[in-house]
N, C-alpha and C positions, 0 to 999 in steps of 0.2 A: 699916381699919374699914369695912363693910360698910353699907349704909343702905337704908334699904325706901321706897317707892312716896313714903309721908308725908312722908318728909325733902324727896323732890325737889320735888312738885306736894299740893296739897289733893286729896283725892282725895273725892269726892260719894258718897253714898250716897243708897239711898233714901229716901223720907219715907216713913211709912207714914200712915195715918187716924189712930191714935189719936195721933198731934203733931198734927196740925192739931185733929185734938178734934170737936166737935159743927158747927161750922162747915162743915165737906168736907161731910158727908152735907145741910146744906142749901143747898148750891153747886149752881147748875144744871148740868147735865151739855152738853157740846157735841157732834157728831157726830168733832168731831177729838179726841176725847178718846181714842174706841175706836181711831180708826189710830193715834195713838202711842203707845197701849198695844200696839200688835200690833208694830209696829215695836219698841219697846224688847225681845216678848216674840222676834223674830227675832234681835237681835243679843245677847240673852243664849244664844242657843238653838249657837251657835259661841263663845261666851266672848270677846266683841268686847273689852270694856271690861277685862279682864285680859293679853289679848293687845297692843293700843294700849298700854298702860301700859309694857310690858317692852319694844315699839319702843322707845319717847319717850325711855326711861329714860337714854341716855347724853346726852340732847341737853340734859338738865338738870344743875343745877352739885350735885355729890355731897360738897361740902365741909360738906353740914350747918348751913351758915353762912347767916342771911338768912328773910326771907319765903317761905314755898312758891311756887309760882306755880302757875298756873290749871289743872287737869286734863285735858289733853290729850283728851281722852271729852269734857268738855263742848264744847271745841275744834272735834271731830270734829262734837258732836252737832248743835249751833249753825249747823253749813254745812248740815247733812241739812236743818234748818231750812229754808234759804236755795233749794235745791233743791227741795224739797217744795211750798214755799208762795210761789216767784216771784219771789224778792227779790237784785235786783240789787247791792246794795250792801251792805257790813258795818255799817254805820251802819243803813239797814233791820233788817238779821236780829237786831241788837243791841236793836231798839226792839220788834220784835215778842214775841222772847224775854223783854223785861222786862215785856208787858202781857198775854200770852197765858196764861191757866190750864193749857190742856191743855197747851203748850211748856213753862210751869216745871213739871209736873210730872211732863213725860219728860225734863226736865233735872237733876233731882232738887232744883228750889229749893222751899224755902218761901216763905207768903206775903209774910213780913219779910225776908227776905235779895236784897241785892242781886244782879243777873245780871250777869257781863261786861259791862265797856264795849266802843264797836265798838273804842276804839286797842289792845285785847288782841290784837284778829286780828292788827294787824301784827306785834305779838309774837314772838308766838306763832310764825305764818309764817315771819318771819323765822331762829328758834332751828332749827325744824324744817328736816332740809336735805332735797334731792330724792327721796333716796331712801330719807325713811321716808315720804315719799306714795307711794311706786312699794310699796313693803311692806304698808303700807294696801290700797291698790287689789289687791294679791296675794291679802292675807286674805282680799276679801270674796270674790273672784275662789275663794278656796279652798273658799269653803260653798257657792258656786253647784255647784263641781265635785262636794263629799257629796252632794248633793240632785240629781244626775245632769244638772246642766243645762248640761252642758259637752260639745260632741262633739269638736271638733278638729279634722277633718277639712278642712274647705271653711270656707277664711276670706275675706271679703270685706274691701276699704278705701275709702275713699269721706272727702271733705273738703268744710268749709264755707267759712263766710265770720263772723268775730266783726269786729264793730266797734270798734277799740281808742280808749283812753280819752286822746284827740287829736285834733286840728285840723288842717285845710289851714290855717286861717290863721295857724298857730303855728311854720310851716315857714319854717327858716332855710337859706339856700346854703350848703351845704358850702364854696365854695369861697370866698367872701366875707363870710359871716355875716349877709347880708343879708336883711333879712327879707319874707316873702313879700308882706305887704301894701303894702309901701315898694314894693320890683320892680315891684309892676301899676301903683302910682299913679306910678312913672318912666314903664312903658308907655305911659301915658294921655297921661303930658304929652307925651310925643313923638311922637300921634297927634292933637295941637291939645286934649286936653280938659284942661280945669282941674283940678290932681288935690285942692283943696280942698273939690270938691262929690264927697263920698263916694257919692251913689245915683249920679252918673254914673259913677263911678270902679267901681261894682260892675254898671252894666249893660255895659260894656265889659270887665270880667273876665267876666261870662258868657257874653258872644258871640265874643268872641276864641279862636280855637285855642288847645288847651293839650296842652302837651308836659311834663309833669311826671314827671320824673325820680327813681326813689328813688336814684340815683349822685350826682343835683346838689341834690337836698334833702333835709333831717331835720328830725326835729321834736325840739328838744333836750329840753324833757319826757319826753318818750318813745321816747328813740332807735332801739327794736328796733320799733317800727310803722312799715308799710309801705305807699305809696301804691298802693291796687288798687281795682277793681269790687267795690260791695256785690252784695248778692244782687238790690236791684233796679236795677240797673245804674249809679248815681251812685256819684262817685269819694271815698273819705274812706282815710282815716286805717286800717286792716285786720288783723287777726294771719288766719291760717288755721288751726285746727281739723281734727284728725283722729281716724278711730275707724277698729280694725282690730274685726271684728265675726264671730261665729260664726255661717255660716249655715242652721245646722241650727236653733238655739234662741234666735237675736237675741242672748244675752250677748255680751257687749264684752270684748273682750280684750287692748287695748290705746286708751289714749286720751292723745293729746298736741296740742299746738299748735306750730304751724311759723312761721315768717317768713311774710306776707300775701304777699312776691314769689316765694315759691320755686315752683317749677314740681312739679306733683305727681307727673310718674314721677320725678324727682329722688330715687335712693336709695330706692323703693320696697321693690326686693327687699330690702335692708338693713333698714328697718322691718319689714316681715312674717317677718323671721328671727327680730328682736328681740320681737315679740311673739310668737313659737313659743317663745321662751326665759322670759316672760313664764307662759305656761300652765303650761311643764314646771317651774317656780318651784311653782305654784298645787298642781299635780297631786303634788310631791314627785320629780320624776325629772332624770333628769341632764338639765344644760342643750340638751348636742346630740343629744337623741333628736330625731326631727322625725316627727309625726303629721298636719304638714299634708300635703293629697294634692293639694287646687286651690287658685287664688289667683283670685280673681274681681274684679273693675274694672271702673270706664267709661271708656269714652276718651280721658281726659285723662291716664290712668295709662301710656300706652301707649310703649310706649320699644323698640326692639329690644334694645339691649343688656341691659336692664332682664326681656325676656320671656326673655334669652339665660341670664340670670342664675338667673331662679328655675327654668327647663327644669332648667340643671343639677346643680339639686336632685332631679329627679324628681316637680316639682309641675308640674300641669297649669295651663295658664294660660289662663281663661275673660275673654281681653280683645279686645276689638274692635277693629280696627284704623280708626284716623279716617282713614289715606288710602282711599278707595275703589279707586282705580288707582295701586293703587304700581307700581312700576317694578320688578321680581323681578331683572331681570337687572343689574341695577346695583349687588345685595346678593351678598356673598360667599355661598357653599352653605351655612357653617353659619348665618348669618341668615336664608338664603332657606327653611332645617329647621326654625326655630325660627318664623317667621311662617305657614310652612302648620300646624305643630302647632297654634299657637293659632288661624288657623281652623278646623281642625276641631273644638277644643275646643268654639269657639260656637257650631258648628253642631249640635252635638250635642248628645240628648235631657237629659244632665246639664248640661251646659251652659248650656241654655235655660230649665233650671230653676231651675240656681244665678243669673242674670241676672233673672229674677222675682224671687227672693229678696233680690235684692240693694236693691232699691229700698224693699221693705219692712223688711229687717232694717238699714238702713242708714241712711235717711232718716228712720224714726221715733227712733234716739235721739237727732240734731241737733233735733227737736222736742220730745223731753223736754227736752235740757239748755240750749237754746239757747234756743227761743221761752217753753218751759214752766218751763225752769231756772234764768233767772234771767240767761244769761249772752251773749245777742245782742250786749250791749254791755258789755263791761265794765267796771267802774272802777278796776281796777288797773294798773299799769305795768311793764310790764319783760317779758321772754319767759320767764323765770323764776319771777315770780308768777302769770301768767297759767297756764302751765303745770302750776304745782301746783291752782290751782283746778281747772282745767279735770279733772286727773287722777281728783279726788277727786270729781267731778259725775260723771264715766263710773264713778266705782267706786259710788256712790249709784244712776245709775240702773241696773247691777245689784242692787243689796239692793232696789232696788222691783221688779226682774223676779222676785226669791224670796220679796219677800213675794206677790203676783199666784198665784203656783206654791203657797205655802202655804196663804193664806187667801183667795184671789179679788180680791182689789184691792190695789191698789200705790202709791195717790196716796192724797189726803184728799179730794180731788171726789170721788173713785169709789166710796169707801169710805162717803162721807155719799150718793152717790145708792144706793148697795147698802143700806144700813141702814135698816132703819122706823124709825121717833121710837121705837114704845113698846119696842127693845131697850133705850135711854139709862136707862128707868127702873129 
C-alpha cells in the first residue's frame, strides 16, 4: 500500500487573509514581514517545500499507524529562523517562532495554533540521518547553480574555531577518571595551599603551567570536543568548522565541522575532491568529472604530500609555503616539482588574485554563520549534530547569497535598512 506525504508528516499550508478575516488587514505590518515574504517567495520559486518532503519521506514510519509528525519544511524553516535572526539555541528559535507575526506567517501558522516545541528539534534531528542534510544543502546548492551563481573553477577552503557546548572543568582523565577540578586541588595541596579555599585553589590553576592533553583528558558530556585555542587565544572546550567556497561568486560548496585537534592539511585534498563530487551532485553530472582547476589556502593548509596530491589531479595549488627556508634538497625531485609549482602558482597574477579572494570569499561566511548565525558557540553535542547544523547554516547562507542576487538583500537588517516605512502600507 502506497501512502502520501499526509500519512507520514502534517504537512502546512498556507494561510491566506480571508482565515484570519478582518483582523490581518488591521495588524501592523513589520519591516520582516517583506523579507520573509521574499524568502518564502525564493524557495517556492525551486519547489523547496515539495522537494524536502520526498527527501524526508523514507525517514518517516509509512505504516500508516499513529500521529503524523511535524513537517520537515517547517523543520527546515524554523533553523532558516535560527540563522537569519541570531539564535543560538533551539529553545530561542522555538520561542521566537511562537511570538513573531511575520515567523508564523512564513511558517504557515495561524494565530491559534500552536508552533513546535524546541524538544521537536531533537526529534526531528535525530530521525533525519546525515545524508538527507548533505541533500538538503545539494538542493539549494542546485538553484544557486539555475541562477548562474556557481563557477567551479577556483575553490578555496579555510576553517574556524566553534565553541563547543563544554567545559575545562568537566574534563575527566582518561586514564583514572579523575576529575579535573579534584587533580588541581591535589596540585595545590602538594604545593602547601589548602585545597579547601577554592579562590586560592583557582589563583594557582591560573598561574601554574598547563599541559592539557586531549590523549589524557575528555569531557564525558561531550566526548568529541576538543581542547584547543579560541579565536582569542584562551583555551576551551572547541569543534573546528569548515567551508570549501567558490571563488569566483563567495557560494559555499561544501560546509562541515572537524574535530577542534585535527590539523587542517590533514586529508585536505580528500575534502576538496569530496566537495567537487558535492557540485557535480548540484549540477547533475557524474561524480568524477572534475571542474576544479586551482585549490587556494593559507598556510596552515600546507602539507607537501597533500600539494602532491591535488598536483596530481591537475589542479593548480595556490598555497603558501609557512617554511620560508625550506631545505629543497632534502625533499625527493618529485616533492622538490610539486613545491616550486606551488610557488609559482602564488606568485602569479592568478594567483595573487585568487589569495585576495580568499579572505573575502572565505572569512565572510564564518561571519554570517558563526558571529551573525547563531553558531560561535553551540549548544549541541556530539560531532554528529554539530555537523548537521552546521551543514544546513552553510546551505542557508547560500539561499541568502540568492536572495541578495534576486532582490538586493539577504538578511532582515538589510532588508529593513533598504526598505522605506511607507512600502509596509
Amino acid at each position: 500500500m502506497r501512502y502520501n506525504n499526509a500519512d507520514m508528516f502534517s504537512v502546512k499550508e498556507k494561510i491566506s487573509q480571508a482565515v484570519l478575516g478582518d483582523l490581518a488587514k488591521r495588524l501592523a505590518k513589520s519591516r520582516k514581514c517583506q523579507f520573509y515574504s521574499r524568502l518564502d517567495q525564493t524557495l517556492e520559486g525551486f519547489e523547496f517545500a515539495r522537494k524536502v518532503r520526498e527527501l524526508c519521506l523514507p525517514a518517516y514510519d509509512q505504516s500508516g499507524e499513529g500521529k503524523p509528525g511535524i513537517d520537515p519544511v517547517i523543520y527546515l524553516k524554523m533553523l532558516m529562523i535560527g540563522f537569519f535572526e541570531n539564535l543560538p539555541s533551539e529553545r530561542a528559535i522555538a520561542e521566537v517562532c511562537a511570538d513573531s507575526l511575520a515567523v508564523r506567517a512564513f511558517l504557515g501558522f495561524g494565530l491559534n495554533e500552536n508552533t513546535p516545541d524546541h524538544s521537536s528539534f531533537t526529534r526531528i534531528r535525530q530521525r533525519l540521518g546525515p545524508e538527507i542534510y548533505q541533500r538538503v544543502f545539494i538542493l539549494i546548492l542546485s538553484a544557486m547553480q539555475a541562477h548562474g551563481l556557481v563557477g567551479g573553477k577556483h575553490l578555496g577552503v579555510d576553517s574556524s574555531v566553534m565553541e563547543a557546548n563544554a567545559s575545562l572543568r568537566g574534563l575527566v582523565s582518561r586514564n583514572t577518571a579523575e576529575a579535573y577540578w579534584d587533580y588541581v586541588k591535589r596540585l595545590a595541596k602538594e604545593q602547601g595551599i589548602d585545597p579547601r579555599d577554592s579562590e586560592a585553589v583557582r589563583r594557582f590553576d591560573r598561574r601554574r603551567p598547563k599541559r592539557m592533553s586531549n590523549e589524557e583528558w575528555v569531557n564525558p558530556h561531550d566526548p568529541d570536543a576538543r581542547i584547543g585555542p579560541k579565536k582569542d587565544g584562551a583555551t576551551d572546550m572547541i569543534y573546528k568548522p569548515e567551508v570549501v567556497a567558490d571563488l569566483e561568486t563567495g557560494v559555499l560548496v561544501d560546509a562541515q565541522v572537524l574535530p577542534g585537534d585535527q590539523a587542517d592539511h590533514q586529508d585536505v585534498s580528500t575534502r576538496l575532491l569530496e566537495a567537487q563530487q558535492t557540485l557535480n551532485a548540484a549540477r547533475g553530472e557524474p561524480w568524477d568529472v572534475l571542474t576544479m582547476e586551482t585549490a587556494t589556502t593559507d598556510k596552515g593548509y600546507y602539507a607537501v604530500p597533500e600539494v602532491q596530491a591535488l598536483q596530481r589531479e591537475e589542479i593548480r595549488t595556490v598555497m603558501r609555503d609557512p617554511v620560508l627556508n625550506r631545505r629543497m634538497d632534502k625533499l625527493e625531485e618529485p616533492e622538490q616539482e610539486a613545491v616550486k609549482a606551488a610557488r609559482r602558482a602564488t606568485k602569479s597574477p592568478l594567483g595573487k588574485k585568487l589569495l585576495r579572494r580568499r579572505g573575502m570569499h572565505l572569512e565572510r561566511p564564518f561571519a554570517h554563520i558563526l558571529d551573525c548565525g547563531g553558531m560561535r558557540r553551540t549548544t549541541l553535542r556530539g560531532l554528529l549534530n554539530n555537523n548537521k547544523r552546521f551543514r544546513l547554516s552553510g546551505a542557508f547562507f547560500n539561499l541568502s547569497q540568492l536572495m541578495r542576487h534576486l532582490f538586493g538583500t539577504g538578511t532582515p537588517k538589510q532588508c529593513a535598512a533598504m526598505m522605506p516605512a511607507y512600502a509596509l502600507n
